[in-house]
N, C-alpha and C positions, 0 to 999 in steps of 0.2 A: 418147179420151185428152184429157187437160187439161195434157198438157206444151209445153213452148212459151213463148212472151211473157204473164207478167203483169206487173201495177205492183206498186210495192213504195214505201212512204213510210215516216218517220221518224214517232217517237210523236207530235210533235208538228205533223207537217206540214211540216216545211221541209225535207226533200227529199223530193225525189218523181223516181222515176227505173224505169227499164225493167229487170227482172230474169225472167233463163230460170228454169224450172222443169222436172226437179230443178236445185236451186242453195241458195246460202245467200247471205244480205244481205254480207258478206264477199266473194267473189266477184261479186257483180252491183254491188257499188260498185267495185269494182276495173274489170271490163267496163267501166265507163263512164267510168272515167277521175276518180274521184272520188276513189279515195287512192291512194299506192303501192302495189309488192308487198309484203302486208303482212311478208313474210319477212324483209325488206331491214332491216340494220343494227337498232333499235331499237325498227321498229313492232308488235313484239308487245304493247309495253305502252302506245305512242303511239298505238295503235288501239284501246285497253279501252271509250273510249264508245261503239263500235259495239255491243258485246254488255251496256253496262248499260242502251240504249236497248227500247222496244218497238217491233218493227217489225208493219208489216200484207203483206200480200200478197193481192190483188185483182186478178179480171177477169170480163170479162163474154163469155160464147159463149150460143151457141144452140145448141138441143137437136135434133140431126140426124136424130129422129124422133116419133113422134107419142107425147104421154105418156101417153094415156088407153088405148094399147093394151097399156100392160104392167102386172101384177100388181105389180111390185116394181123398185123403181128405186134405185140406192143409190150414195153418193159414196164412193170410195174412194182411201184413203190408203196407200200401200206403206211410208211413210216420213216421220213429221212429229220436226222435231228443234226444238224436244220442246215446251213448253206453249203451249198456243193454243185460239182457243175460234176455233169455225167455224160461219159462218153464210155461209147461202144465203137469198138473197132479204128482207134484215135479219131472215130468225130461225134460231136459233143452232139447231142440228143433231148439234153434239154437242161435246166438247171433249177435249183429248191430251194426256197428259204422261209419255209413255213412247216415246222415239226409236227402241225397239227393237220396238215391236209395229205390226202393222196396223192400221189403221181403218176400218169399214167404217160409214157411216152412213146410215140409211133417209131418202130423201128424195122417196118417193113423191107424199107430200100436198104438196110443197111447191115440186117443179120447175114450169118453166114452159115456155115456148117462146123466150123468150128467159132470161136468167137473170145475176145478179148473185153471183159467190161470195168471203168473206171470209174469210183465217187471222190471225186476229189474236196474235202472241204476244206473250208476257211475257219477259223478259230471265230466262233461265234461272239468271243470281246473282242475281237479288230474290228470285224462285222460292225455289231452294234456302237463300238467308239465310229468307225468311218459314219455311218446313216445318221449318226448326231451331227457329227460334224458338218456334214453337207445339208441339214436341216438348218440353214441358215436363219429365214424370215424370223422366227422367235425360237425359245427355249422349250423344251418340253419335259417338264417335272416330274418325279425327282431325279438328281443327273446321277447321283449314287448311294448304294444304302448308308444307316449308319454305321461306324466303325467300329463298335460292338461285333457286327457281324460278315468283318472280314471278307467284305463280297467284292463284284463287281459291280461295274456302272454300264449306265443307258438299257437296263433290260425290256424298258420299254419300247424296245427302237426294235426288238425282233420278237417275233411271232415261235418262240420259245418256252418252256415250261418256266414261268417269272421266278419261282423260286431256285432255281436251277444255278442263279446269280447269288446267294444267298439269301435268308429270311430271318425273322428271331427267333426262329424254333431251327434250322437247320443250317448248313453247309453249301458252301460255296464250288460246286461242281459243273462246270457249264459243259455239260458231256459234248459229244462228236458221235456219230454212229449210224448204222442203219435200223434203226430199235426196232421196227416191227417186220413183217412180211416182206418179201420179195419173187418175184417170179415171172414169166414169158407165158404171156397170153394170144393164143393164135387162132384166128374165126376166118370163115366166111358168113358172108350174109347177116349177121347180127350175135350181139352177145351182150347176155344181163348182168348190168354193174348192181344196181341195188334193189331191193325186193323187200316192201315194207308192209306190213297189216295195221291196220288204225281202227280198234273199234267203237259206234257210237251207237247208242239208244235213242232210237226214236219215238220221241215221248205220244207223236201224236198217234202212229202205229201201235205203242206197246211192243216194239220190237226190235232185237238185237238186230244190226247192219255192220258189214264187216268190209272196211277200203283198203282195196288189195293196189297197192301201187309200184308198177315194173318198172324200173329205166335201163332203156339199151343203148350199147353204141349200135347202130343199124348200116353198114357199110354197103349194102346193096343201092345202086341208083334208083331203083323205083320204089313204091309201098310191099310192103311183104303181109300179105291175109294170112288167116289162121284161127286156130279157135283155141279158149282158153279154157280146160275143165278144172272146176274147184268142188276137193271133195274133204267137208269134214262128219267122220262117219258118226261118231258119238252125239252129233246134232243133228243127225238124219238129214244133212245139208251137201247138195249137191247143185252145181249151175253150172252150165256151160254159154261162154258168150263167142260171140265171133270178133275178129277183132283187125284191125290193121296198125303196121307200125310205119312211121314215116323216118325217111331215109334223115341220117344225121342223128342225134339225141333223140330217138322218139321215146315216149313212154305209152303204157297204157296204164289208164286208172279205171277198177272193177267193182261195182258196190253189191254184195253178197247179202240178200235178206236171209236171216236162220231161220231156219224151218220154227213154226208161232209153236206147235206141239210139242217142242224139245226145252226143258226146263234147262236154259245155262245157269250156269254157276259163275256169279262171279271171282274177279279175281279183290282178294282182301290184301290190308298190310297185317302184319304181324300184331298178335293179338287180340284183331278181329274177324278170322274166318279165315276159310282156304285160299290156297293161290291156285289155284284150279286152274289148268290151263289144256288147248285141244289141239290134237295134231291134227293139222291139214296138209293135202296135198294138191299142189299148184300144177296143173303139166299144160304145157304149152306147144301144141302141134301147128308149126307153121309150112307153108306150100311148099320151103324152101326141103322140106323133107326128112328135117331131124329135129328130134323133139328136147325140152328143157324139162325136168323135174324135179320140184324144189316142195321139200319138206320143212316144214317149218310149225310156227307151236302158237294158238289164238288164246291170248289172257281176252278177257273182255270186265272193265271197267269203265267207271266216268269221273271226272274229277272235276271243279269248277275250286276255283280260289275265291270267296264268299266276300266283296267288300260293300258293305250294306250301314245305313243309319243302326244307331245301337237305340232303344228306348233309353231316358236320361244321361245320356251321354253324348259330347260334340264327336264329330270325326266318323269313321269308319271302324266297320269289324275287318278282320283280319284274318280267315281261315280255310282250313282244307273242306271240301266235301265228297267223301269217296262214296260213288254209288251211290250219292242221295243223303250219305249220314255225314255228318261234323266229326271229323277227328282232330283228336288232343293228338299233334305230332312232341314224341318223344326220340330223342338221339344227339347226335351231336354230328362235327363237321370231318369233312375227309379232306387229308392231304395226302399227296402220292407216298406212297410205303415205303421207297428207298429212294435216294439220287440216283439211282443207274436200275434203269424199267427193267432192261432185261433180266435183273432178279427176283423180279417181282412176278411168280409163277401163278399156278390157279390155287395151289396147295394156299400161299403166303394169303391170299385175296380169303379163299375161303375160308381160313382162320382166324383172320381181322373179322368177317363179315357174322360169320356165325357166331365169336364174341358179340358183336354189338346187339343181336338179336335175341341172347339166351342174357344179356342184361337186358330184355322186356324193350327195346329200342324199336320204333317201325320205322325211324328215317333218319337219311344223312345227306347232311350237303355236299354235294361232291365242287371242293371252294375252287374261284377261280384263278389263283394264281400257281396251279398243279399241271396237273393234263386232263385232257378230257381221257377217262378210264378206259381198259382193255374191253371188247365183247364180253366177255368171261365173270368182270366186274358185273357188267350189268344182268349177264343170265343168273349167276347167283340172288341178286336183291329182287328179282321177277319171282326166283323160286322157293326164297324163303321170305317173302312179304317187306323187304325193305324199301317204303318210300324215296325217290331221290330229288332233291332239289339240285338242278343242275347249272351251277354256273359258267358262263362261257371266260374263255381264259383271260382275264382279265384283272387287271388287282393292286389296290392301293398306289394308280400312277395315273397320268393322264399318258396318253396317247398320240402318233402322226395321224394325219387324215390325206395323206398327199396318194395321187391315184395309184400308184404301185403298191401300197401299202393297205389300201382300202379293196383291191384287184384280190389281193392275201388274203385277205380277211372273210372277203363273200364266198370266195372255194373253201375256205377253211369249215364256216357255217354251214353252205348249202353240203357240203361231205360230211360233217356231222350229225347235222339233223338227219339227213336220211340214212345215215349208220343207225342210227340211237331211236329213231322214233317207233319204233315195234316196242320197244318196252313198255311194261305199263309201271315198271317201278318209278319211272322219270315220270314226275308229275307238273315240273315247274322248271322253265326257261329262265333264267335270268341274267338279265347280259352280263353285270362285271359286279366286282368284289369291293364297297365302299366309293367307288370315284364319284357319284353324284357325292357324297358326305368331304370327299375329298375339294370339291370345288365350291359346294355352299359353305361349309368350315373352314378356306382357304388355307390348307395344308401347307401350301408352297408360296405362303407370301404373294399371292398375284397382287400387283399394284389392280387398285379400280377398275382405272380407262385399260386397261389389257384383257379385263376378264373375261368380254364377249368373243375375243377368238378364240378361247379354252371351250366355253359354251356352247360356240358354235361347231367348234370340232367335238365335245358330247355329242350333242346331236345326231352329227354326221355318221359318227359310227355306231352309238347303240341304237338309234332311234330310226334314221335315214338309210340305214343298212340293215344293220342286224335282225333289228326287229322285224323289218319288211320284209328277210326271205324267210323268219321263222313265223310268221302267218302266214306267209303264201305257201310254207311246205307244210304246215302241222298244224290242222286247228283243232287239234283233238287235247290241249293241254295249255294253261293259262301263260305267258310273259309279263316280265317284270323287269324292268332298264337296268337295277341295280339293288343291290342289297349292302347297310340298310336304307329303304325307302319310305317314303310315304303311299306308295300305291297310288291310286283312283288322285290321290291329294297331287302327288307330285307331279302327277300327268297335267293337272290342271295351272299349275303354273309355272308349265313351260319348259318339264321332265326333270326340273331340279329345285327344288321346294328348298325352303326359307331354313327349316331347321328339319333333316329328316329323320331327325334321333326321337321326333314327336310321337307321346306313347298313347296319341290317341287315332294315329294311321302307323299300317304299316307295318314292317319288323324292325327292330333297334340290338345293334352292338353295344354291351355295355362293360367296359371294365374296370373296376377300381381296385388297387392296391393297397392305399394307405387307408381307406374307412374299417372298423370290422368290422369282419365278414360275417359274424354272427346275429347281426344286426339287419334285419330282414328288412326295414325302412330304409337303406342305404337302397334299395333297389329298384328298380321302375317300375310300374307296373303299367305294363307293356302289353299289345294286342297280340306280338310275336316276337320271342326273343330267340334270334336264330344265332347271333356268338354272343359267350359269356367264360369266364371261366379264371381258372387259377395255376401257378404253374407249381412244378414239384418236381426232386430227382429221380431219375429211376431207379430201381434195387440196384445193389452193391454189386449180384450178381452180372448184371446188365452192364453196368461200368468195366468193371474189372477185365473184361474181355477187350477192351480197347484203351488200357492205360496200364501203366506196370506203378509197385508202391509208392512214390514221392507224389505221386499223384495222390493219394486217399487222403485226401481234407480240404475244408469244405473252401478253403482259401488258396487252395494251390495255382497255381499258374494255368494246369490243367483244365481245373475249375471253371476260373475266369474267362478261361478260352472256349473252353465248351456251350458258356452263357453268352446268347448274342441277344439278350431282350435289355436294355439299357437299367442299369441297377437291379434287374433280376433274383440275382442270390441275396443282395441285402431285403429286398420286398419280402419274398420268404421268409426270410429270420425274423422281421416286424411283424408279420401276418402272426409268426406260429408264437412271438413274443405273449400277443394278447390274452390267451388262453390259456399257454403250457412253458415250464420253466425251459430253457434253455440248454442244452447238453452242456458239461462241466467236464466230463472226463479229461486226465491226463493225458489217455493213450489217445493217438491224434486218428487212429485208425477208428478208434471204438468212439471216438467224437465224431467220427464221418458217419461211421451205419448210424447210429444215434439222430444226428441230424438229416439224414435222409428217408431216415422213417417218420421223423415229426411231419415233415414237408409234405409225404406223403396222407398223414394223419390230416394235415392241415387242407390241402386241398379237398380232399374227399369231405371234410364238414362242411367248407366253405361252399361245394357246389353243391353237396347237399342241400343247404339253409337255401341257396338262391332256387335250387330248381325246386322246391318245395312249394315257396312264394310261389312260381310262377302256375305249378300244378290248380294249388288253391286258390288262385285268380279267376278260374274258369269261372264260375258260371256269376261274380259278385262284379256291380259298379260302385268302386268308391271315388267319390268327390270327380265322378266321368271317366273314370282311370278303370282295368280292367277290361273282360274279358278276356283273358290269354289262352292262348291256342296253340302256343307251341314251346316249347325247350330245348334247343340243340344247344347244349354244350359246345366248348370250344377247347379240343381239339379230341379225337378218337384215340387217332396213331401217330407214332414216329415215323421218320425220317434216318432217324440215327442215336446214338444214343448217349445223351443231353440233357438237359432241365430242360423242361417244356410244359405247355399246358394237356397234354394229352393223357388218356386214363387205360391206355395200352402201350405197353413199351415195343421199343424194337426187337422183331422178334416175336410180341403178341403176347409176353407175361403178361400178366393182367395187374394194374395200381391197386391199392385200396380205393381209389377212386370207381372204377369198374366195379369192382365188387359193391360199393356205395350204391352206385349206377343203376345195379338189381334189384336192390331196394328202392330206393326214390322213383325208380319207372316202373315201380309192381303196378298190375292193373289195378288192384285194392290196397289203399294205403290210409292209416291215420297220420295226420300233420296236424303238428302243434306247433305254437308260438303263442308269445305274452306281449299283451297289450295293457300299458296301462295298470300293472300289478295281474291282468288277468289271465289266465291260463284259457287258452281255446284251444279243442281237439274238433279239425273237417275229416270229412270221411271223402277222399278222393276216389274215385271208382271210373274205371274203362270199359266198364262190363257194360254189356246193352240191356241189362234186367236192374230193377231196382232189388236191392237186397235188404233183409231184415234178419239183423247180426248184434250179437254181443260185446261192446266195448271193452275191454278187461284195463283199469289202469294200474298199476303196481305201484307201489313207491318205495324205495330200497335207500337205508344209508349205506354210506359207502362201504363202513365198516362190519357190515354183515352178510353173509351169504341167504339169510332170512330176511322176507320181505316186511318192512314194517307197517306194511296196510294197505290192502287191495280194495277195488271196489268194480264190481260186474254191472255196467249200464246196459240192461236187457230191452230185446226191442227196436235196438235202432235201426232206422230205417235210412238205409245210403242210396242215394238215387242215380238211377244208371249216368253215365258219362258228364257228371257232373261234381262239383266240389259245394260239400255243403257243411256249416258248422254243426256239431253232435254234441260238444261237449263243454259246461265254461264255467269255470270256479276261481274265485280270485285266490291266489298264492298262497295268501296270510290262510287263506281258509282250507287250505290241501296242509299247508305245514301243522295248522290246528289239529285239523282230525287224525294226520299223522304223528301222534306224539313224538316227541324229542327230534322233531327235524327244523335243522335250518335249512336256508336255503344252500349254504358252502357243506351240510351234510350230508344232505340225500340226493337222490336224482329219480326222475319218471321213466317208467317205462308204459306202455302198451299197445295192444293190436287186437285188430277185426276179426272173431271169430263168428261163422257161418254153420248152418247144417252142410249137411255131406262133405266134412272134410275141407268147407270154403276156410281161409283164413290170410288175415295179411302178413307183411311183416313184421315184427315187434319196432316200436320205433321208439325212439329215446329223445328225451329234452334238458338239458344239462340248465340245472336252477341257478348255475352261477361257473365260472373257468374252472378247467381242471388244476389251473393253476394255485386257487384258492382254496381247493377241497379239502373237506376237514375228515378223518378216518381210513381215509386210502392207503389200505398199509401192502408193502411189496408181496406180492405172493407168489408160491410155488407152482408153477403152470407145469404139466408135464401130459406126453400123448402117447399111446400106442398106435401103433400099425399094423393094421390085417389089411388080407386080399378079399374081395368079393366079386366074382367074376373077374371085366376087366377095368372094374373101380379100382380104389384104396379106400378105407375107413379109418380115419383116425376120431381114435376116442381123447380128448381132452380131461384132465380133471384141473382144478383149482383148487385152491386154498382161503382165495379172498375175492371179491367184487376184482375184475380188470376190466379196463378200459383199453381201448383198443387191442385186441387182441390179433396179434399177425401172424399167418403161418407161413415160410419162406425154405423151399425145397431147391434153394439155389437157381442154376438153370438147368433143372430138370423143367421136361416143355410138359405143362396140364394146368388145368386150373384148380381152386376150391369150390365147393359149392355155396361157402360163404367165406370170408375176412373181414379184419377191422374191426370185429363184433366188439359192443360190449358185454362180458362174459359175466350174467348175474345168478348162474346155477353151478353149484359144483360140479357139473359133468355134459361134457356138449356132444354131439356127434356131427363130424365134418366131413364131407365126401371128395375124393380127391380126382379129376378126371387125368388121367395121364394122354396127351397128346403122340406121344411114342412109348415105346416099350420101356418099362422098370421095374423096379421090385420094393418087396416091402428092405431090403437091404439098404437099397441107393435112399429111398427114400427116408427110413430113420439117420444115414450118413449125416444126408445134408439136410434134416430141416434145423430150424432157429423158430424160437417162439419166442415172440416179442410183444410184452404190453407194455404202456405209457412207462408202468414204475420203474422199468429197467433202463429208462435214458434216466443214466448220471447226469 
């Protein structure tokens, strides 16, 4: 291995400083104390000559064996971001301009016993300015973002993490580095680059089959024999086959029948069953006399993407089916978790990941203008049931098609696919990030008569390439050109359909700012809504850590700067207008927390109300509209810490949106909304049993901590994985039987209770803004702190009905087991989980309890 200390200089020599590897010159100037965090207030743009500079990266080891004993000796790169020309020994060895593929370089003739190695790169915006500019024949859109977000241009022109350029959620970092692996690999006769299991059920068998698929380099000139044993003990499955490898790239592919008597288990996503997975063992004894053994781990799954006639409805369904059953995909999308990978550990992955799952999430899109994620990403979502929808890196731009570039592109794919395809959390292929929406909605002004060579360059790469080496390596998992798409529709006329945002194919992006968002008819109803979403600040605490005081309000310079979503901070203040009064405060500091907790209030309803809609879409066609099958939110995580639409901050506090999250994707949920004067309560359910449960609805004025009239609808019956109406009383008629309620005075509460301790969440339906509520008088919220084991319990009391209730322990790292509640009992118990060690001290220090009546 070559990780470790090397030097790292400036292009021109004047610094010269010690940098780890993996790392990026970004982080190893930082280590050393040579700039700030570049997150902190301004330096994302106050640090641009780091990435217009060329840096080197340089060291010298010795070779910890003898070079003349081995046939083939090669330097290998897991990870080079992104142009660099590489020399060992002052001769260049080979050169990279693709972040996303491997490298592997023969440097047989050239090692030594001691040895001198160079990565020289190039500033990846000279890069991409030069490959534009020499892209003469026509233009290729867009040539740079908007100015909101401070970025660079042409990031389309390099095979680069797109957002890395800037985004409207993040920062303008075009890192330099050797970000992943590195090391000296020395064979004779053969050695295995990738080793992948694929398993399928064959229906006409009734029997698990399991494709075991080797790739070697083979440097021997003739075939090398050998036999391959495959042992997995827990399935009473054992084969051995004989085999040969052919000199150059050979592979072998092994198809494993499971023994018929061994009951497997499948592998489930979350909230539907175990992830059950089998150690097997690979050994491989070739003539040549030394043997290979490779341990590795069999999920066994089947997934198909369901696009079929609906009965009364035009168009196509639109859905997942794991092991034979339809799942309701719930979650939202992933972006990479910082600008600089090499911070991004298994600790940060498993914290993000394990959030998204204990908010009741089975899946996330891993979107394409990111990276394609570390091994580690994906052994986590295999091990706790997170579905992935995988997009290849690609994103809201068109693309070159010219053969160097298209050369980049199929190494980039074919080293992917066969990294990634053992997972069984990755269920969906999908080439790129909107650009079919991008060129039927002509994003970029294409004049007419020019269109067909944009069209024709689609093609060439999602359709004519990409696609083609991801059926030829994985047919064990469904592709899809682009999201959003029309599916089955769009293929049919000619991979870019007329309007792809059609909610009767397909999945559909949807976002609106200016409609309200409490307004469930503003929303599609859609087969598959894979982004949606709202954005919001992150806590005080979370700022505060990268801006000093002139910065706290919500107009400061800082502010402005940190927003690169075009009119973003005014959308927010319109959004949280509609509902809730406005912060007033004098003090500009206590008008900041004030307004960043509304924001937060506001998003977490808004994606409540829409992911609600989409829950209770499933199993009804209205006017051909319907069946929906899936809700990923938009967005998970940060990048940094900023207004955005995500419902995890940087760092992995949790929004009230998250906490929302837990709710609205419980497997058991009542939804409500009014139609027409009428109140409707569906009973959503994930469960694979139909259930026969007690509806409890309460109705509270505001002004009372006594409910002013319950009613228990006994019997109801919720049918398994389906959304069905339970409950429906016109307004007038709920505020009747509830004396002295208007609608500005009271509000609904209720939730699904079950024998054995089943029950949902209490869910809430506000009869009118909290803006206009009549009795909401400010109350005394206050909480103790005990220890229980290695929980916290805080007990809450009140005084009055509150709305939104927040509890905010600064940056202490844990989460609640609920927030944001509406608090309608004088006494709550909240469970506190602490991420690192504290106390009941720290934690009475720093918390703040915050509802609606305390923004002035």
């Amino acid at each position: 291995s070559l990780r470790g200390s090397w030097g790292l200089r400036s292009g021109n020599g004047s610094l010269c400083l010690k940098a780890e590897v993996p790392g990026c010159v970004h982080t190893a100037l930082l280590r050393q104390g040579l700039i700030q965090d570049p997150y902190y207030r301004f330096n994302d743009v106050v640090y641009r000559w780091i990435s217009l500079d060329n840096w080197t990266y340089s060291r010298t080891f010795k070779t910890p064996f003898d070079v003349r004993k081995w046939q083939k000796v090669n330097l290998v790169f897991d990870g080079v971001d992104t142009v660099a020309q590489i020399l060992l020994n002052n001769v260049t060895v080979g050169r990279t301009d693709n972040m996303f593929n491997r490298y592997s370089f023969d440097i047989t003739s050239v090692i030594k016993e001691v040895n001198f190695v160079e990565v020289r790169f190039l500033s990846a915006i000279s890069y991409a300015a030069e490959q534009n500019r020499s892209h003469k024949a026509y233009s290729i859109p867009p040539a740079c973002p908007p100015p909101e977000q401070k970025g660079e241009c042409h990031v389309n022109f390099i095979r680069k993490e797109q957002c890395s350029f800037s985004w409207d959620w993040g920062p303008s970092f075009p890192t330099q580095g050797i970000w992943k692996d590195v090391r000296i690999e020395a064979y004779n006769h053969y050695h295995l680059i990738y080793f992948s299991l694929t398993p399928f059920f064959v229906k006409s068998a009734q029997q698990w089959c399991l494709e075991i698929e080797s790739i070697f380099d083979v440097v021997s000139s003739k075939p090398i024999a050998g036999r391959v044993t495959v042992n997995i003990p827990k399935l009473q499955t054992q084969q051995t086959f004989s085999v040969k490898l052919q000199p150059g790239e050979g592979s072998i592919v092994l198809l494993v029948n499971i023994n018929k008597t061994s009951a497997v288990e499948a592998w489930w996503p979350n909230g539907h069953g175990k992830q059950t997975g089998y150690d097997i063992k690979t050994t491989f004894i070739m003539e040549t006399g030394y043997q290979i053994e490779k341990y590795s781990k069999a999920y066994f799954r089947t997934v198909e993407l369901v696009q079929e006639p609906i009965p009364g409805s035009p168009g196509l369904s639109f859905y997942f089916r794991i092991n034979g059953r339809p799942i309701f995909l719930k979650g939202s999308n992933w972006i990479p978790a910082d600008s600089f990978q090499d911070r991004v550990t298994y600790d940060t992955l498993r914290l993000l990941l394990k959030s998204a799952a204990d908010a009741n999430m089975n899946a996330l899109r891993v979107w394409g203008g990111g990276v394609y994620e570390q091994d580690e990403f994906y052994d986590i979502c295999d091990e706790i049931g997170i579905m992935i929808w995988q997009d290849f890196m690609f994103a809201c731009a068109l693309y070159p098609t010219d053969q160097n570039y298209l050369a980049s592109v199929r190494a980039e794919v074919l080293h992917q696919v066969r990294r990634l395809k053992s997972h069984p959390s990755i269920i969906l292929w999908s080439g790129n990030n909107e650009n079919e929406a991008a060129i039927s909605s002509n994003w970029f002004s294409i004049p007419c008569d020019k269109r067909e060579v944009y069209i024709r360059d689609y093609l060439m790469l999602y359709v004519k390439n990409i696609r083609e080496i991801v059926l030829r390596e994985d047919r064990s998992r469904p592709f899809i050109a682009s999201s959003p798409t029309n599916g089955l529709e769009s293929v049919k006329e000619g991979w870019i359909s007329q309007d792809p945002y059609d909610t009767h194919y397909g999945d559909t992006h949807f976002y609106d700012y200016n409609s309200d968002c409490w307004n469930w008819k503003v929303y599609p109803k859609t087969r598959f809504a894979s982004e949606y979403g709202f954005q919001s600040w992150p806590s005080f605490s979370t700022i505060e850590k990268v801006s000093s005081a002139e910065d706290w309000s919500y107009v400061s310079n800082f502010s402005l700067h940190r927003q690169h979503h075009d009119s973003g901070n005014v959308q927010m203040l319109q959004e949280v207008g509609y509902h809730f009064k406005l912060p007033q405060s004098t003090d500009p500091v206590k008008k900041f927390k004030d307004t960043i907790y509304l924001t937060q209030v506001m998003q977490a309803q808004c994606t409540k109300t829409e992911t609600e809609f989409y829950r209770v879409s499933q199993s009804e066609i209205i006017k051909g509209e319907g069946h929906t099958m899936g809700a990923l939110y938009w967005q998970l995580n940060d990048i940094w810490q900023a207004p955005s639409w995500a419902s995890l901050e940087y760092g992995g506090k949790w929004k009230l949106l998250h906490y929302f999250a837990q709710n609205f994707f419980a497997p058991l949920l009542p939804v409500a909304h009014e139609d027409q004067g009428v109140l409707y309560i569906y009973g959503v359910s994930d469960l694979h049993v139909d259930q026969k449960l007690t509806l409890r609805v309460v109705v509270h004025a505001w002004s009372s901590l006594e409910p002013v009239c319950t009613l228990a609808k006994e019997g109801v019956t919720v049918k398994a994985q389906s959304a069905v109406p339970i409950y429906k009383e016109s307004i007038s008629d709920v505020l009747e039987r509830c004396r002295n309620c208007t609608r500005k005075s009271c509000v609904v509460t209720f939730c699904l209770v079950g024998e054995d301790g089943l029950r949902s969440p209490t869910n809430h339906f506000f009869l009118s803004s909290l803006k206009d509520a009549v009795g909401l008088e400010k109350t005394q919220l206050s909480a103790s702190v005990s220890q229980q084991d290695d929980t916290y319990i805080f007990v809450l009391q009140t005084t009055a009905i509150a709305p939104f209730v927040s509890l905010d322990v600064g940056s202490i790292k844990g989460r609640f087991s609920d927030n944001g509640f509406l608090m309608t009992e004088k006494r709550k118990v909240v469970v506190f989980y602490p991420w690192e060690p504290t106390s009941v001290e720290e934690l009475e220090k720093s918390l703040t309890l915050t509802s609606l009546l305390d923004v002035v």
